[in-house]
C-alpha positions as CSV (number, residue, x, y, z in Angstrom):
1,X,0.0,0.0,0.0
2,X,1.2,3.9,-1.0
3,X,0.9,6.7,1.4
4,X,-1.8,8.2,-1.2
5,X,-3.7,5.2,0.1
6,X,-3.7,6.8,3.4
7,X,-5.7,10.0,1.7
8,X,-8.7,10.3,0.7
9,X,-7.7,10.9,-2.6
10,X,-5.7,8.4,-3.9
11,X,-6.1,8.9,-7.6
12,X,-4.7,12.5,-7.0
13,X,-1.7,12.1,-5.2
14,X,0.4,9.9,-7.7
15,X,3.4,12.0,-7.1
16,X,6.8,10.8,-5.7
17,X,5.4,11.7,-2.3
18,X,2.2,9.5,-2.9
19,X,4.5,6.9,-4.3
20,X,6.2,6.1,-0.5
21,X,5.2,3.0,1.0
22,X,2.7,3.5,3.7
23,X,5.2,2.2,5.9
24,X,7.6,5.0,5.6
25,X,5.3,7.3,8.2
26,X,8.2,6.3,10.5
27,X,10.2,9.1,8.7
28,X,7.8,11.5,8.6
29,X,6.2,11.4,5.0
30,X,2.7,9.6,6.3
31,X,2.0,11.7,9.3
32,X,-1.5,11.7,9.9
33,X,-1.2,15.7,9.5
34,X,0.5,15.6,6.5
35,X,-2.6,13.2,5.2
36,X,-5.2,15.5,6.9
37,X,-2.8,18.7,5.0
38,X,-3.3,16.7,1.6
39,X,-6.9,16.0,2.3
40,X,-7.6,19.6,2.9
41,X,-5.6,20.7,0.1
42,X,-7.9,19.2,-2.4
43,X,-11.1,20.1,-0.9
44,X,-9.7,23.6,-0.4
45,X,-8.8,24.3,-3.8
46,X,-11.1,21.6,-5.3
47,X,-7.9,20.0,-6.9
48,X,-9.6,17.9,-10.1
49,X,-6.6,16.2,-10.9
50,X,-2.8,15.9,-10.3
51,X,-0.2,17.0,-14.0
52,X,2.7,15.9,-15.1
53,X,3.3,18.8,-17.9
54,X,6.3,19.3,-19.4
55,X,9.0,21.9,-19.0
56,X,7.7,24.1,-21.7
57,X,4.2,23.9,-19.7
58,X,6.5,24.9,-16.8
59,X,8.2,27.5,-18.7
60,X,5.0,29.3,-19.7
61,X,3.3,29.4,-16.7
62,X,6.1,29.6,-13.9
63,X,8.9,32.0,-15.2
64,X,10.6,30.5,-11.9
65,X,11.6,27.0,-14.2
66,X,13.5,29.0,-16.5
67,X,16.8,28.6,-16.6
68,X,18.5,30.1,-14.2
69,X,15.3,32.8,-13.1
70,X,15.7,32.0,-10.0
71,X,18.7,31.7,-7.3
72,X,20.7,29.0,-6.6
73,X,21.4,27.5,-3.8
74,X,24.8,27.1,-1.3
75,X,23.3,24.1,-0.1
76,X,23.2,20.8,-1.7
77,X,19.2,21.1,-1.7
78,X,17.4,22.7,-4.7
79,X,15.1,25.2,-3.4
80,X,12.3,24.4,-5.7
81,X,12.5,20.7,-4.1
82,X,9.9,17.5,-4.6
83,X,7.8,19.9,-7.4
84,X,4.3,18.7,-7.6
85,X,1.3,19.9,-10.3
86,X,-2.5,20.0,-9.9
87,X,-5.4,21.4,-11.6
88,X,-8.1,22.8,-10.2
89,X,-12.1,22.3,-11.1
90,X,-11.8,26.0,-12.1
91,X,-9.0,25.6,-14.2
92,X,-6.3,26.9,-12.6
93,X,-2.7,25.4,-11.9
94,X,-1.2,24.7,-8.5
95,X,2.7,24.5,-8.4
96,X,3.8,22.8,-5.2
97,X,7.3,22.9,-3.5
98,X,8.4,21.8,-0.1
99,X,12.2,21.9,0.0
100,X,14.0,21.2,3.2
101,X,16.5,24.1,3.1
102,X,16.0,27.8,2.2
103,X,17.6,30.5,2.3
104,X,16.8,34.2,2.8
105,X,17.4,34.8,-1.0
106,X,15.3,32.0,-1.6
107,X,12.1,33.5,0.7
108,X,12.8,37.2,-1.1
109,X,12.4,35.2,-4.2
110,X,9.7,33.2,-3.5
111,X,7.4,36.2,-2.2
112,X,8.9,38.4,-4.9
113,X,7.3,35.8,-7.2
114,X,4.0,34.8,-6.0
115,X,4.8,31.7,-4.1
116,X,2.4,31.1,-0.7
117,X,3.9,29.8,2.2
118,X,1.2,26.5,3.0
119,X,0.4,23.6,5.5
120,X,3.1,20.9,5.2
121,X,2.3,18.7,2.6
122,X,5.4,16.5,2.1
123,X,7.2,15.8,5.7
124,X,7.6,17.8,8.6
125,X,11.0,19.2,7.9
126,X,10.3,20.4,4.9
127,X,8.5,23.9,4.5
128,X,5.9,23.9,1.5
129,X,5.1,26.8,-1.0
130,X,2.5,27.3,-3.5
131,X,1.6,29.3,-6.5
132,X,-1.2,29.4,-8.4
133,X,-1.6,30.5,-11.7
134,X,-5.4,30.6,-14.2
135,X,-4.6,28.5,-17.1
């Protein structure tokens, strides 16, 4: 059994982080508030269905995933860490990050560019943005 098992929306969450075995909530992953986070993430923004759109898809819509439009990092963590896509029932796009290390050039960046700070939706060490953009 996946961790999207664990949701309420499994058909949703076929991501990398819906991919973890459910037994991985040792490390943090399956927390029942990350679940109840994921659960209320798609009832929230009535999320119809997860994307996988390419990188011109990206390109259009998120200037951020153009080469090097954003900072890089110091660390050996990518700022714009474990990338997930949805689409809402009102057609709009919801970019999802949750990187485990940021830096202050990173935050300025992020809020520069639109990016919400949100619940934790992908383990509790890792701090999750969003954007959202009308298709």
């Amino acid at each position: 059994m996946e961790i999207r098992d664990a949701t309420k929306y499994p058909k949703i969450y076929t991501c990398y982080w819906g991919n973890f075995k459910l037994k991985d909530e040792m490390i943090g992953a399956g927390r029942k508030d990350i679940i109840n986070n994921r659960n209320e993430f798609v009832e929230l923004f009535q999320i119809k269905k997860s994307t996988k759109k390419n990188y011109m898809y990206q390109k259009k819509f998120f200037p951020e995933f153009k080469t090097h439009e954003y900072p890089e990092s110091n660390t050996d963590y990518y700022f714009l860490d474990h990338v997930e896509q949805y689409i809402t029932e009102h057609n709009y796009s919801i970019m999802v990050t949750s990187p485990y290390v940021l830096e202050e050039r990173h935050l300025e960046y992020l809020e520069k560019n639109d990016w919400i700070k949100y619940k934790k939706l992908y383990a509790p060490s890792a701090t999750t943005y969003i954007k959202i953009v009308k298709l």
